[in-house]
N, C-alpha and C positions, 0 to 999 in steps of 0.2 A: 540370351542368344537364341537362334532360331536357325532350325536344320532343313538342309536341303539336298535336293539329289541334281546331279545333273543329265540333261537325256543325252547329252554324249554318248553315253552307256547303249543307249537303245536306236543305235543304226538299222535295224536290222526291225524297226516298227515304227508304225506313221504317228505324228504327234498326239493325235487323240487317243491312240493304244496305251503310249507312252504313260499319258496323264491320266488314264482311269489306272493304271498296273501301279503308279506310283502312290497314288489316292488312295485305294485299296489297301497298298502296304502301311498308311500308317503319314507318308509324307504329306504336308503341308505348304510346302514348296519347294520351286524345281526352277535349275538353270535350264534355260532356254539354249539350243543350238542355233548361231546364225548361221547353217549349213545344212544343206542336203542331208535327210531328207525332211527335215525338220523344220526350216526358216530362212531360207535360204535370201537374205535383202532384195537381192535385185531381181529375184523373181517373183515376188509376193503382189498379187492386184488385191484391191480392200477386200475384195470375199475372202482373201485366204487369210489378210490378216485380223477378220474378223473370227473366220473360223480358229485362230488359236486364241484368239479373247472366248470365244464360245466355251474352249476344253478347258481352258481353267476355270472360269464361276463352274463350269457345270463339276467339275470337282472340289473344289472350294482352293482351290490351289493361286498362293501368288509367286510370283517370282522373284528372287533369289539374286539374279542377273542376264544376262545377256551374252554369251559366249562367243568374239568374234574371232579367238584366237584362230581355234582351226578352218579352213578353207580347203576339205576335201570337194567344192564345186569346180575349183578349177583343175585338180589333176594333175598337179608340175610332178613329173616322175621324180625330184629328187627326192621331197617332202612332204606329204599329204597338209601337213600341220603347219609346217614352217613356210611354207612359199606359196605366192610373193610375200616377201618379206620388206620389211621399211628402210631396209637398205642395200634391194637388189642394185647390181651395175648397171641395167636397167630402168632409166627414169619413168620409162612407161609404161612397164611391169609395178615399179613401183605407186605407181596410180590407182593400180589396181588393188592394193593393199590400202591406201589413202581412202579411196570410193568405196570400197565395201565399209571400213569404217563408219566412214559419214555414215552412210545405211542400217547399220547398225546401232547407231544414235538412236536416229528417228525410229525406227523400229521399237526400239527398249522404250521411248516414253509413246508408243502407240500403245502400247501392251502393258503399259502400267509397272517396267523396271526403273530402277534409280541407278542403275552402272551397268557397264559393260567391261569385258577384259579384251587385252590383247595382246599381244605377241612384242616382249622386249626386245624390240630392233629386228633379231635376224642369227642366223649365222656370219661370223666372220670369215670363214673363207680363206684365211689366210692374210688379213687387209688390218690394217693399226688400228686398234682399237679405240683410241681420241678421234681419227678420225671418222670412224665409222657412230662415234657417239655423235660428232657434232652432224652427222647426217641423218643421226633419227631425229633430234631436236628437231631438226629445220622440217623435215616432214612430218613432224605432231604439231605443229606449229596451226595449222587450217585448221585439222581435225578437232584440238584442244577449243579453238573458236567457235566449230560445228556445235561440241558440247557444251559452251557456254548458250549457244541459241536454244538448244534442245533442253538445258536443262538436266544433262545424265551425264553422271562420273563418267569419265572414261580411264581403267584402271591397266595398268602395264604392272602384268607379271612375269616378274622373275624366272628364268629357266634354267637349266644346263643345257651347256651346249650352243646357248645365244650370247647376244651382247649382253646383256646385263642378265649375271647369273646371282651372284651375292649381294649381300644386306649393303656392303661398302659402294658398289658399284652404283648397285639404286639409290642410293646416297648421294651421290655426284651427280649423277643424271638428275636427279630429284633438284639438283641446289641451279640447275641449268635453264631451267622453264619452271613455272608459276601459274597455277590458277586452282581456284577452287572448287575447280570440277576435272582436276586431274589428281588419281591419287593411285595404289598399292594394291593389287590384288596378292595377299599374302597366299602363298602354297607352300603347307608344309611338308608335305613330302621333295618339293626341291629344295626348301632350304635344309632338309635332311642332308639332299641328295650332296652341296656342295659343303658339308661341313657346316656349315652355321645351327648352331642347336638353336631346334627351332622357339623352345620357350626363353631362351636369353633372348634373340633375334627379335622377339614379338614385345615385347619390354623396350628393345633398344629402338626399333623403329615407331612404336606407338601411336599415334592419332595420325601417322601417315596411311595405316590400312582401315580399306573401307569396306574389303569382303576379304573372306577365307576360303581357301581350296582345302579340304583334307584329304589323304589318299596315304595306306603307308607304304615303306620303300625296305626291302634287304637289308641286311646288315652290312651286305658288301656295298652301300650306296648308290647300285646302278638305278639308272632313272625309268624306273618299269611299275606300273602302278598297283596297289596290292591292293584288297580287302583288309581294312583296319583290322587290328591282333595276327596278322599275315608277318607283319613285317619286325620292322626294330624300334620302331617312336615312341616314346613317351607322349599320349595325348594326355595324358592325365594332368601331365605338368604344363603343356603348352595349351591343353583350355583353360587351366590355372590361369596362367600370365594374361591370356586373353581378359579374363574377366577383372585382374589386378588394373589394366590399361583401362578398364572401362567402357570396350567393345560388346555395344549390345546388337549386331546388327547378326548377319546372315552367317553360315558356318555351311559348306556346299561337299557336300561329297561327289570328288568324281572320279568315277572306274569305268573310261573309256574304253581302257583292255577287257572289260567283262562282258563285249558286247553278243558272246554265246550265249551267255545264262544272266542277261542283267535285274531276272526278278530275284535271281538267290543273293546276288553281288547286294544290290538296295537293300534288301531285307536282312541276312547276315551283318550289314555294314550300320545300317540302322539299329541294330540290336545292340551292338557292342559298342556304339558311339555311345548311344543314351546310358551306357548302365557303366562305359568309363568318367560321363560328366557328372553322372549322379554321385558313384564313388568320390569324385575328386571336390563334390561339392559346389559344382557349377551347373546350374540353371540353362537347360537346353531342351526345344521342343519342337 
């Protein structure tokens, strides 16, 4: 397996700061933000998107994935993160989350990623949740297409607080739509967050995840993102199971919240990853 950081973390510096501070520290590679200030799709002309092909050879850095969850470009005062969502009441808000998608495709194999993540549905709202599921289906439906032309996973992670929070729920969505370029961005800090331990969870879902989030979380479950040995997770066990499955891909660290100090959050977080996969006997670099 192979570690990564993601510039989430690093709002507050322009890509290229980003990728030399990460370089420096030891990473190898880094989730891409598709957002402000970072990557933002629909504003990118080929200089710019040469220019983050430029910062990664010039670090030796590849990437990890394609982050198109958050959408602080657009600024919905409810959610930074969550909105537009893929099942606003809004069909044409909802397009909005559909297009940046697509964009985010193509972006990731410009730049040389094999996945992208994104946002499980939405908030519910208050709205039935069957049917708000058969209305994310029907809007991944293009996108899943988009991916099959592009060539790049396009992965729906799990959240609290969205449509699809638990292992059972992505289960059912998952049994709903089909294709080989849709799969599981596993985060272990929400499957902390809703109860699902996360080493049984990673055993039970198996060759559906095709990258990893780590982040640890409270003991009181709330969904707030810590520095690994911060919180209450067993990683030791859940890179176990990871490596039992036979997952040898990407392992992404991300601490969005650490956007004050994100050279201590990387470096701290990098320290204690490697010396709990070494302990546990799992091969990570």
């Amino acid at each position: 397996m192979h570690l990564a950081f993601s510039t989430n973390a690093y709002l507050n510096h322009s890509f290229a700061d980003t990728t030399a501070r990460l370089a420096g520290l030891g990473y190898r590679g880094v989730e891409v933000m598709a957002d402000v200030p970072h990557a933002w799709p629909a504003y990118l002309l080929p200089e710019h998107k040469q220019a983050l092909r430029d910062a990664l050879e010039r670090n030796n850095l590849r990437v990890s994935n394609v982050n198109a969850f958050m959408m602080h470009a657009v600024n919905d005062h409810r959610q930074k993160y969550w909105h537009p969502s893929w099942i606003e009441p809004d069909a044409n808000y909802r397009r909005v989350r559909i297009d940046h998608t697509k964009r985010a495709l193509t972006l990731a194999r410009e730049i040389g990623a094999t996945c992208i993540t994104t946002e499980p549905g939405g908030p519910l709202e208050g709205r039935p949740w069957g049917e708000m599921l058969a209305l994310f289906v029907e809007m991944l439906k293009p996108v899943v297409e988009h991916a099959e032309k592009e060539r790049v996973m396009l992965l729906v992670e799990p959240e609290p607080d969205l449509l699809i929070e638990t292992a059972d729920q992505y289960l059912e969505f998952a049994s709903k739509i089909s294709s080989p370029y849709l799969g599981l961005n596993f985060d272990i800090g929400h499957s902390y967050c809703v109860s699902d331990d996360p080493a049984a969870t990673v055993k039970r879902l198996g060759k559906l995840i095709r990258h990893v989030h780590l982040e640890d979380i409270a003991p009181t479950r709330v969904h707030h993102h810590l520095i690994p040995g911060e919180g209450a997770i067993d990683f030791g066990a859940t890179l176990k199971a990871l490596k039992e499955i036979g997952y040898q891909d990407w392992v992404t660290i991300e601490l969005y919240t650490c956007h004050e100090n994100p050279d201590h959050a990387a470096k701290v977080a990098r320290e204690r990853v490697l010396k709990i996969a070494k302990d546990a006997g799992v091969e990570l670099s």
